[in-house]
VEXLUMLO-525410 format. One record per residue: residue number from 0; x, y, z of N, C-alpha, C in turn. Coordinates in Angstrom, 2 decimals. Last residue first. Layout:
REM VEXLUMLO-525410
- pos	nX	nY	nZ	caX	caY	caZ	cX	cY	cZ
- NUM	X	Y	Z	X	Y	Z	X	Y	Z .
...
***
This chain:
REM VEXLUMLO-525410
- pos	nX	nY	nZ	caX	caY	caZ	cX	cY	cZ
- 52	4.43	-18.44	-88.95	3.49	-18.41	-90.13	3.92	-18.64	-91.60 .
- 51	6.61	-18.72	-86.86	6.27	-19.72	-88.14	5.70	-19.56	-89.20 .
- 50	6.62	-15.91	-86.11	6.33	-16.78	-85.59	5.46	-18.17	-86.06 .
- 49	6.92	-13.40	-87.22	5.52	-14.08	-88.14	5.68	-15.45	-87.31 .
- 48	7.85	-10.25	-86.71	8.26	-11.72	-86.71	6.83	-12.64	-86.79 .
- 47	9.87	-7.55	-87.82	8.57	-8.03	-88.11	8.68	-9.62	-87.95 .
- 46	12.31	-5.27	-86.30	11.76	-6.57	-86.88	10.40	-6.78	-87.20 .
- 45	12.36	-2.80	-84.85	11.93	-2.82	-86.36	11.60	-4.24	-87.20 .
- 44	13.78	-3.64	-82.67	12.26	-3.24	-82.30	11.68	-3.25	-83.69 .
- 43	16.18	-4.69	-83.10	15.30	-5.78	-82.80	13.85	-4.95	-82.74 .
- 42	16.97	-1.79	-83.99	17.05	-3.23	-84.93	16.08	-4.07	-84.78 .
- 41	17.29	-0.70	-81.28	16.50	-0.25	-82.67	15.72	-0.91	-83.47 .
- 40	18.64	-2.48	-79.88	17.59	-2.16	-79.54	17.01	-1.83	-80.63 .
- 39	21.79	-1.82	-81.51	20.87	-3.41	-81.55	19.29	-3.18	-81.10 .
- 38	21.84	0.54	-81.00	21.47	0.35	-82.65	20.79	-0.82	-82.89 .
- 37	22.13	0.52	-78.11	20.80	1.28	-78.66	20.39	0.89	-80.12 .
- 36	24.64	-0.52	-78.52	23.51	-1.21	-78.06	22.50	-0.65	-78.00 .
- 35	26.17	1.58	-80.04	26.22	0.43	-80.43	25.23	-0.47	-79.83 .
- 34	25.85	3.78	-77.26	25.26	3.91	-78.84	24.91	2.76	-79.84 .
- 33	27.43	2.66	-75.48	26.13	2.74	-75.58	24.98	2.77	-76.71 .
- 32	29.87	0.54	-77.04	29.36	1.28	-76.53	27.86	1.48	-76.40 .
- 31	32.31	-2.04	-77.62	31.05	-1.62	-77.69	30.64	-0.53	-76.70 .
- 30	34.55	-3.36	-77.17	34.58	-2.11	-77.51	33.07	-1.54	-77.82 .
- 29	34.59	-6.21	-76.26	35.54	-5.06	-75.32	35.45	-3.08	-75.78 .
- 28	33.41	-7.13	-78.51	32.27	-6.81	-77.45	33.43	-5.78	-76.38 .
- 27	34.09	-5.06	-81.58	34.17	-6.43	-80.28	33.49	-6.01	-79.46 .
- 26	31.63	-4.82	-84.42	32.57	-4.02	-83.40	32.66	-5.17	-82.02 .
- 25	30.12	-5.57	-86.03	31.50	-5.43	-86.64	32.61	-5.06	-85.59 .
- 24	27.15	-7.46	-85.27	27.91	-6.58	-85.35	29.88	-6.26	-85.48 .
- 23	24.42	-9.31	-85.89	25.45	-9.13	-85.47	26.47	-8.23	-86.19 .
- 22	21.59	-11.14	-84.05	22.34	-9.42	-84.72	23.77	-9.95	-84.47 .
- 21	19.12	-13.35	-84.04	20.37	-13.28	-84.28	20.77	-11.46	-84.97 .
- 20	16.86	-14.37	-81.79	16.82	-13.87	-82.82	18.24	-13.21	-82.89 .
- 19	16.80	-18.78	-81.15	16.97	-17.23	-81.07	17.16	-16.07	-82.07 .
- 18	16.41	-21.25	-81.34	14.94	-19.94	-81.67	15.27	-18.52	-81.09 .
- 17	18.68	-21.86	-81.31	18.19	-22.44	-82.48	16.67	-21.63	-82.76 .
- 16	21.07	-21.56	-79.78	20.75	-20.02	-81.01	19.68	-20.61	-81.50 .
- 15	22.02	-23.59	-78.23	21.16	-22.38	-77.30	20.82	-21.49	-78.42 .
- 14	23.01	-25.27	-80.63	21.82	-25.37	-79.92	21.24	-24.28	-79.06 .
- 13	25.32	-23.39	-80.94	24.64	-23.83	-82.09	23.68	-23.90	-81.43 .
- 12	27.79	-21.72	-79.36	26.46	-22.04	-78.78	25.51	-22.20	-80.02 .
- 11	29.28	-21.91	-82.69	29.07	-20.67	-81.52	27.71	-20.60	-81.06 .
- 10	29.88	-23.18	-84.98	29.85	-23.77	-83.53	29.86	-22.84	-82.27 .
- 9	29.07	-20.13	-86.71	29.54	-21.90	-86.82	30.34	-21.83	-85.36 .
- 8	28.75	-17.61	-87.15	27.94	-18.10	-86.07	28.72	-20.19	-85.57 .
- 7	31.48	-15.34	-88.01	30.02	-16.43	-88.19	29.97	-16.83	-87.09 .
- 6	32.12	-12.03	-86.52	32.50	-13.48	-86.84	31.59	-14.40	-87.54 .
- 5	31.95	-9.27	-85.62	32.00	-9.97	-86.98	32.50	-11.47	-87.39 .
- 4	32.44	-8.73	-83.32	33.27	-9.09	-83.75	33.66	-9.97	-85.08 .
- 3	29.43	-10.63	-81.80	29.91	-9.73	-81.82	31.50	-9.83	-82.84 .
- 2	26.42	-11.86	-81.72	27.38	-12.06	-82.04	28.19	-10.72	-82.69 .
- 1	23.41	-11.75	-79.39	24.07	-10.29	-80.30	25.69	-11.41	-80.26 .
- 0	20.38	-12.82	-79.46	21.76	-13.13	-79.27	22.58	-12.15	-80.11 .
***
């Protein structure tokens, strides 16, 4: 879930976020570019996720 526009997350779709993996970025979604969604791609590929462990 990419929250955009630097906001918090409070009451923003709470339940649909609860096993989702959360980015978020400084720039609105009316202004995002390619580049800006390659950085999220990046991001999510560098995670390390341990799926409870």
């Amino acid at each position: 879930m990419i929250r955009s526009g630097g906001q918090k997350l409070s009451d923003f779709l709470v339940w649909q976020s609860v096993y989702s993996e959360l980015y978020f970025t400084d720039v609105n979604w009316n202004n995002v570019r390619k580049i800006d969604l390659m950085r999220v791609i990046r991001d999510f590929q560098k995670r390390q996720r341990r799926y409870g462990k």
